[in-house]
C-alpha positions as a Markdown table, in Angstrom:
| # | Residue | x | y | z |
|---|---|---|---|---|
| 1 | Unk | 15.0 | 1.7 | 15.3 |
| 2 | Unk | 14.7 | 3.7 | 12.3 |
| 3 | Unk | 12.2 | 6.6 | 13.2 |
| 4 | Unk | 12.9 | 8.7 | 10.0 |
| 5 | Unk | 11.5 | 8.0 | 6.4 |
| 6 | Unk | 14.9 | 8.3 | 4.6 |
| 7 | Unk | 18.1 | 9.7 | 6.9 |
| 8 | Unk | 18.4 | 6.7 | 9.4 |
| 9 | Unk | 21.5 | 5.1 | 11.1 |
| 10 | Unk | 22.0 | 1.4 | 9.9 |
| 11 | Unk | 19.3 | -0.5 | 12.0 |
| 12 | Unk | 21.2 | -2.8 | 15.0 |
| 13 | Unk | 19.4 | -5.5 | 17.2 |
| 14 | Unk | 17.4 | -4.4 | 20.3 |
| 15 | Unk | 19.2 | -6.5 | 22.8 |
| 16 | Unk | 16.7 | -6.1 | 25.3 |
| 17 | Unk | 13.2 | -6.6 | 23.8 |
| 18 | Unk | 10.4 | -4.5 | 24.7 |
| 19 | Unk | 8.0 | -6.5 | 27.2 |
| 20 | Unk | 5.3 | -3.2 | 27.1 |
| 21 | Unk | 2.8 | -4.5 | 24.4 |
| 22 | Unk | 0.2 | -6.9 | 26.2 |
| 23 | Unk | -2.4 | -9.0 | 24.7 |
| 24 | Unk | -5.1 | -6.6 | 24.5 |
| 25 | Unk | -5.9 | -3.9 | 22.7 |
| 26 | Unk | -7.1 | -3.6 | 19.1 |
| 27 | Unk | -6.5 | -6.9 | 16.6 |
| 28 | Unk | -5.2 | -8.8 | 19.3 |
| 29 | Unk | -7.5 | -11.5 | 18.1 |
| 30 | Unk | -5.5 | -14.8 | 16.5 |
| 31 | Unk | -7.7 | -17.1 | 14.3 |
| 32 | Unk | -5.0 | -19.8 | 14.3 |
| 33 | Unk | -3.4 | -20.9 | 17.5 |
| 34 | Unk | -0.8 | -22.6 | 16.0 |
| 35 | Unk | 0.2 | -19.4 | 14.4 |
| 36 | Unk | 2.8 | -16.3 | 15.6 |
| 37 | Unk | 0.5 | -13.4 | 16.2 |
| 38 | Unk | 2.6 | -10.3 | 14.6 |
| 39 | Unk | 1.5 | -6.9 | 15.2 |
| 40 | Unk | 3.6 | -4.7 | 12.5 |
| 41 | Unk | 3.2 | -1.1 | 13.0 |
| 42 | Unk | 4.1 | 0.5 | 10.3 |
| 43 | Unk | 4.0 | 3.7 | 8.0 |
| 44 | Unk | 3.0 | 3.7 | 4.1 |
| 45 | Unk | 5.4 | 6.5 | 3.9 |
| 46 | Unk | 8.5 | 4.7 | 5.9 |
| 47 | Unk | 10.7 | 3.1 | 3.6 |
| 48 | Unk | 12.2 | 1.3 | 6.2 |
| 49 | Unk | 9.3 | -0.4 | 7.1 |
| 50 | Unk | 9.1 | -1.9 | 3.5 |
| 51 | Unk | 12.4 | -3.4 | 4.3 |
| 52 | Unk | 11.7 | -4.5 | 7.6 |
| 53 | Unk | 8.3 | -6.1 | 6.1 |
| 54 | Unk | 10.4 | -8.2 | 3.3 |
| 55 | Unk | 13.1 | -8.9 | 5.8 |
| 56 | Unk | 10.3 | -10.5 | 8.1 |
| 57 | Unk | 8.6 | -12.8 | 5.3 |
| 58 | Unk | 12.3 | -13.9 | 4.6 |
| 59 | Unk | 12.7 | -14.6 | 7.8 |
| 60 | Unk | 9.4 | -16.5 | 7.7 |
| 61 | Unk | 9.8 | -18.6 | 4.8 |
| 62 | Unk | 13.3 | -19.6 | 6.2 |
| 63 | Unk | 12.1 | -20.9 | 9.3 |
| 64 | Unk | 9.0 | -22.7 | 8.1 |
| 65 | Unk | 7.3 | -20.7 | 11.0 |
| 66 | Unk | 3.3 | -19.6 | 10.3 |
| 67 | Unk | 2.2 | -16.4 | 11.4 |
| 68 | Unk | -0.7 | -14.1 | 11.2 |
| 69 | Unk | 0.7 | -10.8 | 10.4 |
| 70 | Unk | -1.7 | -7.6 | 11.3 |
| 71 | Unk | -1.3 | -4.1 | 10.2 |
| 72 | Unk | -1.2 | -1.6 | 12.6 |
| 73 | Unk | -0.9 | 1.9 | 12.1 |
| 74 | Unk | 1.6 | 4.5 | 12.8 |
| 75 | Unk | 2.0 | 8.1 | 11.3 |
| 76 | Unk | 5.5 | 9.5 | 10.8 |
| 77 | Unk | 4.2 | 12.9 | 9.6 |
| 78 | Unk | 0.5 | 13.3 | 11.3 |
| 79 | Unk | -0.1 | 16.8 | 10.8 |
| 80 | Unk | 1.1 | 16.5 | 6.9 |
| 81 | Unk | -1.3 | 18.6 | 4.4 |
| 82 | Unk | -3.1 | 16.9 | 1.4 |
| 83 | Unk | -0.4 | 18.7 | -0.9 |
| 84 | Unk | 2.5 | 17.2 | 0.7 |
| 85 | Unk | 5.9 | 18.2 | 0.9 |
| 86 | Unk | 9.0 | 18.0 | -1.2 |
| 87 | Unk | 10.7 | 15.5 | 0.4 |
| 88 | Unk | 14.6 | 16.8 | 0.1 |
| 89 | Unk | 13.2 | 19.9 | 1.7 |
| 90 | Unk | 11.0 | 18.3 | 4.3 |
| 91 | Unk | 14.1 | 15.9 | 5.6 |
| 92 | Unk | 16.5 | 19.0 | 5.3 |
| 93 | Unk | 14.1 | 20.7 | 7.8 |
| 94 | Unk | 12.3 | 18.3 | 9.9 |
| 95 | Unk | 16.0 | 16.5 | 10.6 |
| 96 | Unk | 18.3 | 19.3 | 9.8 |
| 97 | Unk | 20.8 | 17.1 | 7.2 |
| 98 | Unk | 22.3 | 18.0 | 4.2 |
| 99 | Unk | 21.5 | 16.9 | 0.5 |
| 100 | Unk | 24.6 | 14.8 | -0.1 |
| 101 | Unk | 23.3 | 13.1 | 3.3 |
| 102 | Unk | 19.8 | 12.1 | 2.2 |
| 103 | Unk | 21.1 | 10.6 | -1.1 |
| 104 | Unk | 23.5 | 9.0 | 1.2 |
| 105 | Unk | 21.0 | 7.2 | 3.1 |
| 106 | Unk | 18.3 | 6.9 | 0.3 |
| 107 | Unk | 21.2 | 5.1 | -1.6 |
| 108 | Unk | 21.6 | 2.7 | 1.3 |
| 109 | Unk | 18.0 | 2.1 | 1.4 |
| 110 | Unk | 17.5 | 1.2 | -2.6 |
| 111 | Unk | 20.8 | -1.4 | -1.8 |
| 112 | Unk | 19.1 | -3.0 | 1.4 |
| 113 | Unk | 15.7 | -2.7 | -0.8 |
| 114 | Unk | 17.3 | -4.5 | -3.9 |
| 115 | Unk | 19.0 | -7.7 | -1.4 |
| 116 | Unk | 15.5 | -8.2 | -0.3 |
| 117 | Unk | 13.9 | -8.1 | -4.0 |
| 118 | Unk | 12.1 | -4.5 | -3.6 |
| 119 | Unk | 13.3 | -1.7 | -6.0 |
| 120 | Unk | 12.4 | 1.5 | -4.7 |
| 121 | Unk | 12.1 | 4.3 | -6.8 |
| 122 | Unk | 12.1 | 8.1 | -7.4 |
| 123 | Unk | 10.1 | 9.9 | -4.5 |
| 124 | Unk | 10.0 | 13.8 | -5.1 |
| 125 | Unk | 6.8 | 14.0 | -2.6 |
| 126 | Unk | 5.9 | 12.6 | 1.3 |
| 127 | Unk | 2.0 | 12.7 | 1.5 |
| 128 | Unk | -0.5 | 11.9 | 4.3 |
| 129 | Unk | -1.1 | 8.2 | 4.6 |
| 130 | Unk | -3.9 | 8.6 | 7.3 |
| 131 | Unk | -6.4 | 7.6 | 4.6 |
| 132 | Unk | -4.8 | 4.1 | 3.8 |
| 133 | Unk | -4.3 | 3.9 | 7.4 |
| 134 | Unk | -8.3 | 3.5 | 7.4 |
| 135 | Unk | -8.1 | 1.2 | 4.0 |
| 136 | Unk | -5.8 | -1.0 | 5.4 |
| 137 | Unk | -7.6 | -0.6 | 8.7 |
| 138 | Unk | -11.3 | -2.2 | 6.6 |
| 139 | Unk | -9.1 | -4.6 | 4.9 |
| 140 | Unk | -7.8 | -6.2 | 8.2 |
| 141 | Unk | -11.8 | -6.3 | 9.3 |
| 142 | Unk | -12.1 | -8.5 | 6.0 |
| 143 | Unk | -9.7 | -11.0 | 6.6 |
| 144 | Unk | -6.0 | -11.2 | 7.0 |
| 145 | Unk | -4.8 | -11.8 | 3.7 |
| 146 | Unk | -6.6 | -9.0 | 2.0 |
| 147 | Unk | -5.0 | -6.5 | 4.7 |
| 148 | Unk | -1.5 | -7.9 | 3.9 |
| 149 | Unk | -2.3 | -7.7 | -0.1 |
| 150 | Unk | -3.9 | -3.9 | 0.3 |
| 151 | Unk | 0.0 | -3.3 | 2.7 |
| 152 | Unk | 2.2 | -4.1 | -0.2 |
| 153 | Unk | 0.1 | -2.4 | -2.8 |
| 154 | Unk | 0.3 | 0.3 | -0.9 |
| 155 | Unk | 4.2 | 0.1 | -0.4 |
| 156 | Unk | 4.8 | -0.6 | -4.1 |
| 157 | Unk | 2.4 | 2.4 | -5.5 |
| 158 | Unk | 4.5 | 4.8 | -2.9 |
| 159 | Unk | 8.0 | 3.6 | -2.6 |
| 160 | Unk | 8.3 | 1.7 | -6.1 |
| 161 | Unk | 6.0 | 3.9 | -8.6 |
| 162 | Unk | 6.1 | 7.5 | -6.4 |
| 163 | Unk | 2.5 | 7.7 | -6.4 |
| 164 | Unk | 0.5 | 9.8 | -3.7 |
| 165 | Unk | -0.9 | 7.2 | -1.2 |
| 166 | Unk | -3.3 | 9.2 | 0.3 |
| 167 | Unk | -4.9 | 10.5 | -3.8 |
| 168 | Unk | -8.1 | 8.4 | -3.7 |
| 169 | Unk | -7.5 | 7.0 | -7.3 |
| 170 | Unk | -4.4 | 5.8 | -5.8 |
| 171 | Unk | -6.0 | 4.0 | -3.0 |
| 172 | Unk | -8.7 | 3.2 | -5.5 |
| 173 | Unk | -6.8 | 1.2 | -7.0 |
| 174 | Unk | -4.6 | -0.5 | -4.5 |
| 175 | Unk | -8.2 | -1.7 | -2.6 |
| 176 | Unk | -9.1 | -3.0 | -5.7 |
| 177 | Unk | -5.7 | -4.9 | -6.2 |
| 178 | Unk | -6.0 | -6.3 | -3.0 |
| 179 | Unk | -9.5 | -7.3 | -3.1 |
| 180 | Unk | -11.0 | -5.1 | -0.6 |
| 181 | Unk | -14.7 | -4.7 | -0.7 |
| 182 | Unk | -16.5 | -1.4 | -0.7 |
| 183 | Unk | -13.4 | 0.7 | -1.0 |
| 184 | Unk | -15.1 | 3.2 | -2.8 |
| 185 | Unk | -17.5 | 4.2 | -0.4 |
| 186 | Unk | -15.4 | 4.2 | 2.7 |
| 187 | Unk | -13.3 | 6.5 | 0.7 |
| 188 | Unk | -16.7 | 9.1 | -0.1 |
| 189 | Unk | -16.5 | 9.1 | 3.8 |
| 190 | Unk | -13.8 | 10.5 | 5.7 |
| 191 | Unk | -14.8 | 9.6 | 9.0 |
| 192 | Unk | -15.4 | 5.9 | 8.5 |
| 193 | Unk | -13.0 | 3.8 | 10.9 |
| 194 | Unk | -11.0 | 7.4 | 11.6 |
| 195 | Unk | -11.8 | 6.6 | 15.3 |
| 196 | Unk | -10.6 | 3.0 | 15.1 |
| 197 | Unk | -7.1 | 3.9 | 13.4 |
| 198 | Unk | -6.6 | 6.7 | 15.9 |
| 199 | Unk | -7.6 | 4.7 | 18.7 |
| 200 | Unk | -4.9 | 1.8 | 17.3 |
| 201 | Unk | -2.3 | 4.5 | 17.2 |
| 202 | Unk | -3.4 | 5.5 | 20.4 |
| 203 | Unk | -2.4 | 2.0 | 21.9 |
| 204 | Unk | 0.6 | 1.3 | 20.0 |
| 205 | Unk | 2.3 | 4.6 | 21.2 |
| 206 | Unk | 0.8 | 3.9 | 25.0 |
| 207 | Unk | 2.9 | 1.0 | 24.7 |
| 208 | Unk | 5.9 | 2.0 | 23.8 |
| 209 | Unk | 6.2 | 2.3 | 20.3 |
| 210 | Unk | 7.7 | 5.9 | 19.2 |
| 211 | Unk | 9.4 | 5.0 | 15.8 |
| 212 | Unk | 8.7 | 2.5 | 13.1 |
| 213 | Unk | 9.0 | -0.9 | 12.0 |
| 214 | Unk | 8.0 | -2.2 | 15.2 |
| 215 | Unk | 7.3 | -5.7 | 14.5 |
| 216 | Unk | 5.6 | -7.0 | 18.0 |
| 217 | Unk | 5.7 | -11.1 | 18.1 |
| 218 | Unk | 2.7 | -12.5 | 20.3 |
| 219 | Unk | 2.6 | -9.1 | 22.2 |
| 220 | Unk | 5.6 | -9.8 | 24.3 |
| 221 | Unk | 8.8 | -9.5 | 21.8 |
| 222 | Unk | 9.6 | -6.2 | 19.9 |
| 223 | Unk | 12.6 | -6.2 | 17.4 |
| 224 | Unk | 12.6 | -2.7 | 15.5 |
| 225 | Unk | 13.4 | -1.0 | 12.5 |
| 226 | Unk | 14.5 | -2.4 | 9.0 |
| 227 | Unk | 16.8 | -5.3 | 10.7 |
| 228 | Unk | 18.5 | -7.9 | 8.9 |
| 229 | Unk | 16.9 | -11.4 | 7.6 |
| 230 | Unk | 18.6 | -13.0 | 10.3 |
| 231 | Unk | 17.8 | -11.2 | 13.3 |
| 232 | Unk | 14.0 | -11.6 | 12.4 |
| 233 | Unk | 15.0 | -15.1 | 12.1 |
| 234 | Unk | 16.5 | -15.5 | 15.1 |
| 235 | Unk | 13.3 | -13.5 | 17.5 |
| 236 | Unk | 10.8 | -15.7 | 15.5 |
| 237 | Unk | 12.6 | -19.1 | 16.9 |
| 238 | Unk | 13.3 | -18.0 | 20.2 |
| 239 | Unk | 9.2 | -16.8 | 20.5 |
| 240 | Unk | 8.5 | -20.0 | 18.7 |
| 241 | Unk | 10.0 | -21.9 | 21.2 |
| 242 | Unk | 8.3 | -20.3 | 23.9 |
């Protein structure tokens, strides 16, 4: 797994899959049976998750597989302040590393980033994300496709540009790249669908999941953190094949 937003072990293969997830719960709902349901939980702030996220669309466009991909939502930093942090200083202190460390690891992650096609860029800051949480959490009530759209907007304005995802111009602008409705008033209102993403976190962590990507294939299959094309490859056939 890769728990951390920057200073992370190379990601290795869960050989035993998690069987904890059931098919309940929020989202479990699959409009096409003929589909893999996929639960990603995920952080806007993990970059890891961006690389697990291109690594499993790979992995899908190899295979010729179709899936329905949900977003479900995870915070690495909860209790994070509407300022933010630095982020050298936040790692340095939340996972008690050196400098030469973090550029270390943040170096690895542009290189696994650039095989996949992502170019990360220059983050000075790590924000809250609990108000895209509730975006993305709207846009998955919308449909599908507009969830994934609003998820890699989202990545891209954080990870790419070093913009503050939870600055409401920010997310202003994601929804309306993505083509989520009514943004702006669910924004004006900070406790619309606060329940529902707390109660999704709620579940996720009841079942299991303590660091992200966790990417949960029809609730009975976990593979976790940023893994290689191929291993996504690889869970998708065997669940595929039942």
């Amino acid at each position: 797994m890769n728990p951390t937003p920057d200073p992370t072990p190379d990601p290795t293969p869960d050989p035993n899959p998690s069987e904890r997830p059931t098919a309940s719960g929020p989202g479990v709902a699959n409009a096409n049976a003929n589909a893999i349901a996929i639960d990603f939980v995920s952080d806007v702030a993990c970059p890891w998750c961006v690389i697990g996220l291109h690594a499993l669309e790979a992995a899908l466009v190899r295979t010729g597989l179709r899936a329905e991909i949900r977003f479900q939502p995870f915070e690495l930093n909860p209790g994070m302040s509407a300022e933010g942090e630095e982020v050298i200083a936040h790692l340095q202190a939340k996972y008690g590393i050196t400098s030469a460390q973090i550029a270390d690891n943040q170096q690895r992650i542009r290189e696994r980033g650039a095989e996949l096609g992502f170019a990360f860029g220059k983050r000075t800051r790590i924000w809250n994300t609990f108000d895209a949480h509730r975006l993305l959490h709207a846009a998955g009530e919308q449909d599908l496709a507009t969830q994934g759209r609003l998820k890699h907007a989202l990545l891209r304005a954080y990870h790419a540009e070093g913009l503050n995802p939870g600055d409401p111009e920010v997310l202003r602008r994601c929804a309306e790249q993505a083509g989520l409705r009514d943004a702006q008033a669910l924004l004006a209102d900070p406790q619309r669908h606060a329940h529902a993403v707390r109660e999704a976190q709620g579940f996720w962590q009841a079942a299991g999941i303590r660091a992200v990507p966790a990417v949960v294939l029809q609730r009975r299959q976990v593979v976790s953190g940023g893994q290689p094309v191929e291993v996504f490859e690889q869970a998708l056939r065997s669940v595929a094949a039942g």
